[in-house]
C-alpha positions in Angstrom: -22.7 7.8 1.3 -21.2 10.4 3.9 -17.1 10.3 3.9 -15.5 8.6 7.0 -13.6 11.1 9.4 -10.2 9.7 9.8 -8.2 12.8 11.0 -8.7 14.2 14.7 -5.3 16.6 15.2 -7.4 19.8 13.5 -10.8 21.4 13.4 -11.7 19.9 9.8 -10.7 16.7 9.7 -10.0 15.0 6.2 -12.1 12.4 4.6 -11.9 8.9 3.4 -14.2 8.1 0.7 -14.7 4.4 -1.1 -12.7 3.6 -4.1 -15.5 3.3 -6.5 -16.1 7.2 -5.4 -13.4 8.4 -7.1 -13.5 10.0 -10.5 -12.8 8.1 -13.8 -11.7 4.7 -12.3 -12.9 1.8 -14.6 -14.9 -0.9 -13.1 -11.8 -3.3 -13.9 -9.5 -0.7 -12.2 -11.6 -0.7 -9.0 -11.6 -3.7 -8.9 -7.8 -4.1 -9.6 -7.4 -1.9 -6.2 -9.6 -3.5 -4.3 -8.2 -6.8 -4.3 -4.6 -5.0 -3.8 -5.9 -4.4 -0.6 -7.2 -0.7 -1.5 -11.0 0.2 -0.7 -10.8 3.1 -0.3 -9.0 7.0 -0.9 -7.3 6.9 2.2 -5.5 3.6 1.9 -4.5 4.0 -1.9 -2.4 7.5 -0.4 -1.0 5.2 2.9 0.5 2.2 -0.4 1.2 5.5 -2.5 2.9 7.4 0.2 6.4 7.8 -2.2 7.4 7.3 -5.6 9.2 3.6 -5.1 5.8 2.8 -3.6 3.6 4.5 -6.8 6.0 2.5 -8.7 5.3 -1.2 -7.3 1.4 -0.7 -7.0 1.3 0.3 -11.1 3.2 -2.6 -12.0 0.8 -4.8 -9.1 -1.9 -3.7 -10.8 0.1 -3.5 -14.8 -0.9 0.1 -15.3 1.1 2.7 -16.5 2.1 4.8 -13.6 0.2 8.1 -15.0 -2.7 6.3 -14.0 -1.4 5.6 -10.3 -0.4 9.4 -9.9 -3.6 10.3 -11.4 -5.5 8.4 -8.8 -3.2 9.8 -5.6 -4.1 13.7 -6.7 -7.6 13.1 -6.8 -7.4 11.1 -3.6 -5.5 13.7 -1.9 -7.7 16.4 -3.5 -10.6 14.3 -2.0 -9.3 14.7 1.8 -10.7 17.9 1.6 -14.2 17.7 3.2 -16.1 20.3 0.9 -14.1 19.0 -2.2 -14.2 15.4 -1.9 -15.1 13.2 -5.1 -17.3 15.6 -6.6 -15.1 18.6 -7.1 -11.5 16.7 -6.3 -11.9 16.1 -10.7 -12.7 19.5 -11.5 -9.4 20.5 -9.2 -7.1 18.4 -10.8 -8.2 19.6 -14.3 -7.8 23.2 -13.3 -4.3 22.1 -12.5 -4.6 21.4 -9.0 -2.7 18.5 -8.3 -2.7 18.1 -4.1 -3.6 19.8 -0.7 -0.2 21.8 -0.4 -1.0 23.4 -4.0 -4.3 24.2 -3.0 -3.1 26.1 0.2 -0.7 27.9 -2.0 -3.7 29.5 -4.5 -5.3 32.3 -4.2 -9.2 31.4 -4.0 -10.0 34.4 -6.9 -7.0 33.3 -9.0 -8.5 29.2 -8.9 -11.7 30.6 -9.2 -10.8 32.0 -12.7 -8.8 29.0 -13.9 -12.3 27.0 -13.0 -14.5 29.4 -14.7 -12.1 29.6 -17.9 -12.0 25.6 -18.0 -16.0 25.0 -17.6 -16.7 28.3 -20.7 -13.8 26.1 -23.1 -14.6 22.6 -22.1 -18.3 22.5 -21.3 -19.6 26.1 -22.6 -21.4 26.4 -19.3 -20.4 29.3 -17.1 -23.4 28.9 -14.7 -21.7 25.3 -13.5 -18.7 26.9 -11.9 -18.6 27.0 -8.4 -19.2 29.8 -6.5 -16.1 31.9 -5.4 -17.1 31.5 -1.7 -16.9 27.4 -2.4 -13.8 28.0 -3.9 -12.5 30.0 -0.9 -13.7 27.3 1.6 -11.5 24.8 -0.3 -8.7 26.7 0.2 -9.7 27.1 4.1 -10.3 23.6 4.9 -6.7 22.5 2.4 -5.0 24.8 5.3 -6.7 22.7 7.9 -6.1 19.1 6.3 -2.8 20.2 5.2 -1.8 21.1 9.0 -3.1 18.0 10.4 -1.1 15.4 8.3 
């Protein structure tokens, strides 16, 4: 399924992917968001948008709030176009945690972190990203970030 374009202020305009896209949510927990009214990435960030509002949706949906915070890094991470839901996991767990800390990373020194977390978690150096990947991330976070 190809991401819906939701942002028209900037040249790369962020994307809004369905709920059941993004990364270790539990059938139950989709569910749980969708009938809080949340189908998809971009509407669990507009009920997220500050920490009294993270707050009410965990105890809505009787989560520990971890899990709700977990959930609006991965969906910010997943605004970016060439990181969406298939790389927004591998961000956070590099210790990316949004757009704005994307923009703020050197491509080279991310690309590192990446390639040191695939050798020790998965032994497999040949499934990191390629630096120029890494480097469009950081591009297209500059133009997301700019547009919000």
């Amino acid at each position: 399924m190809f991401p819906k374009q939701t942002n028209h202020r900037s040249p790369v305009t962020s994307s809004d992917w369905p709920i059941e896209q993004l990364p270790g949510l539990s059938q139950d927990e989709q569910s749980r968001l969708q009938n809080c009214g949340i189908p998809t990435t971009v509407a669990l960030l507009k009920q997220g948008k500050t920490p009294q509002a993270r707050l009410a949706l965990a105890n809505k949906l009787q989560i520990h709030l971890q899990y709700v915070n977990k959930w609006m890094a991965l969906a910010d991470l997943a605004r970016i176009p060439s990181v969406g839901t298939q790389y927004c996991g591998l961000l956070l767990h590099a210790g990316i945690g949004s757009v704005a800390q994307l923009t703020q990373t050197p491509a080279h020194r991310l690309h590192r972190q990446i390639l040191r977390l695939q050798v020790a978690t998965i032994q497999r150096r040949d499934l990191c990203p390629a630096i120029e990947l890494v480097q469009q991330w950081s591009q297209e976070a500059k133009m997301v970030g700019s547009g919000e």
